[in-house]
PAVEX-760253 format. One record per residue (C-alpha): y, z, x; residue in three letters. Coordinates in steps of 0.05 Angstrom, whole numbers, padded with zeros to 5 digits, always signed. Each point is the difference from the previous one (the first is absolute). Layout:
YZXALA ...
// end
This chain:
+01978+01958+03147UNK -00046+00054+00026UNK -00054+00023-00041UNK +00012+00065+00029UNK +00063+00000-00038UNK -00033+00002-00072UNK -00061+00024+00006UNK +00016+00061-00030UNK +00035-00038-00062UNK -00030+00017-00068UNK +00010-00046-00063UNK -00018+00032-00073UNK +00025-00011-00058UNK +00064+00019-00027UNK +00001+00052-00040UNK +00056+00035-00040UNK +00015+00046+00066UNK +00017-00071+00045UNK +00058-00020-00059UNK +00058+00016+00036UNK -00016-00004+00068UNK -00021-00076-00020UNK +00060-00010-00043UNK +00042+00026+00063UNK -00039-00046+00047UNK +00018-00066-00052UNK +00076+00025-00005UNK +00004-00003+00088UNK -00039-00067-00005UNK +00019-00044-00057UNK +00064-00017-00024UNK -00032-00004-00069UNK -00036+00074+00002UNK -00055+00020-00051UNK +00022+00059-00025UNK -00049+00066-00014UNK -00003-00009-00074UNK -00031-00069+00023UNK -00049+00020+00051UNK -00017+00059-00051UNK -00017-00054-00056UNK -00045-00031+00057UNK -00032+00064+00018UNK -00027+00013-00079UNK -00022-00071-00017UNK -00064-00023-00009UNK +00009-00069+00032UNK +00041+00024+00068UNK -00030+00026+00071UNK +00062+00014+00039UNK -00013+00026+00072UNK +00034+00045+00044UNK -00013-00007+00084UNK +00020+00074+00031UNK -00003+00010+00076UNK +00000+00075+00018UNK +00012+00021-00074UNK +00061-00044-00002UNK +00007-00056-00044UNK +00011-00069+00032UNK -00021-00045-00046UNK -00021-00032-00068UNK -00021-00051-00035UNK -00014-00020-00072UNK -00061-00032-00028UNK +00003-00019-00084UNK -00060-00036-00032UNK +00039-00043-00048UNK -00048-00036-00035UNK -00058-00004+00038UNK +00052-00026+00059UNK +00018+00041+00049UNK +00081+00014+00011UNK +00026+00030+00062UNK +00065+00033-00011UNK +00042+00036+00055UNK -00033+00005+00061UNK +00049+00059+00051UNK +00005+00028+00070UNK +00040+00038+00027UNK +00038-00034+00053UNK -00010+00052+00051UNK -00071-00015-00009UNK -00002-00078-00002UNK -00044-00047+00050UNK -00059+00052-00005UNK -00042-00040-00040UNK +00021+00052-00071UNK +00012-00057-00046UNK -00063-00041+00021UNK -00044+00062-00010UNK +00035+00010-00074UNK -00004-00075-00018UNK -00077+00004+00028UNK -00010+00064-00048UNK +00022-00032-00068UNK -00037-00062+00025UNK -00062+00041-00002UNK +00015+00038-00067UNK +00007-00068-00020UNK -00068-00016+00015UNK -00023+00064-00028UNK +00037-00029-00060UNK -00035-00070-00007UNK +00069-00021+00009UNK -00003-00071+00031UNK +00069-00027+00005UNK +00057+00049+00025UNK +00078-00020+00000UNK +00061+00022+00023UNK +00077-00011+00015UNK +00036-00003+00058UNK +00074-00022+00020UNK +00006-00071+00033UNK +00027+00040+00060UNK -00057+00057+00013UNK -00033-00042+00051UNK -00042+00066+00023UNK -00019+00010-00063UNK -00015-00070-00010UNK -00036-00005+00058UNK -00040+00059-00018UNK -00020-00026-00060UNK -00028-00064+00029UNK -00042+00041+00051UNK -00028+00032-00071UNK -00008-00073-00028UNK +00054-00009-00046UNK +00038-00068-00005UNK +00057-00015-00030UNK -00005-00028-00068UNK +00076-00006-00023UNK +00066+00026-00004UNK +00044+00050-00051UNK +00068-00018+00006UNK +00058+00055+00003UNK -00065+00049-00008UNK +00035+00056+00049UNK +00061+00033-00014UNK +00046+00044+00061UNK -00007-00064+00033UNK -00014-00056-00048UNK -00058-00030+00024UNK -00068-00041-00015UNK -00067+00026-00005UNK -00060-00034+00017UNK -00045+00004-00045UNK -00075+00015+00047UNK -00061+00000-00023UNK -00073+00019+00031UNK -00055-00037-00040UNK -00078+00015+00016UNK -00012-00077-00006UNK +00047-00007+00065UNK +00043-00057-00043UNK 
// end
């Protein structure tokens, strides 16, 4: 990746505007999509920071950040694929990482299907570890997640 190739990228927040351009993004990504009536709940409540990554006013990315708890729950984390390998998803995760600490949130987790070894390896570059599994937890295929989490005490 060149850093040339994002350096004009721009992460905010999502507002109401992003809905369906980040409900469009899920729908070509996951086989389980959010839909906008979800990522609209997310947008008004007090306890979510969802993110949005545009490169030349286009919308490549997101990511969702909830504060469940005092704990810190990633949720979807998206790229388009014509935009992959340019370091988009690390610069998201390293966003709600910091809102996180902004937070006081200490421990952040996440799930991830057995077979997302980017993603997985992604994670562990953030300092996640795998803590367990979710059988059957994916649907369109059935598959496990791993249950990841991210704690400040390094454990």
């Amino acid at each position: 990746m060149k850093e040339s190739e994002t350096k004009d990228l721009i992460i905010s927040l999502m507002t109401e505007n992003d809905v369906e351009e980040a409900s469009l993004l899920e729908e070509k990504t996951f086989s389980m999509p959010w839909k906008p009536s979800d990522f609209w709940e997310m947008v008004r409540a007090p306890y979510a920071y969802f993110f949005v990554a545009r490169l030349g006013g286009k919308l490549v990315g997101t990511i969702g950040l909830r504060d469940i708890a005092g704990e810190g729950e990633i949720t979807n984390v998206a790229v388009d694929e014509s935009y992959k390998r340019r370091g988009i998803a690390s610069k998201l995760l390293q966003k709600a990482i910091d809102q996180c600490g902004q937070l006081e949130i200490k421990n952040i987790t996440l799930e991830v299907r057995v077979s997302n070894e980017p993603a997985i390896g992604l994670y562990e570059k953030f300092g996640f570890r795998s803590e367990g599994i979710r059988p059957s937890f994916y649907e369109n295929p059935k598959e496990d997640a791993m249950i990841m989490w991210r704690r400040e005490s390094g454990e």
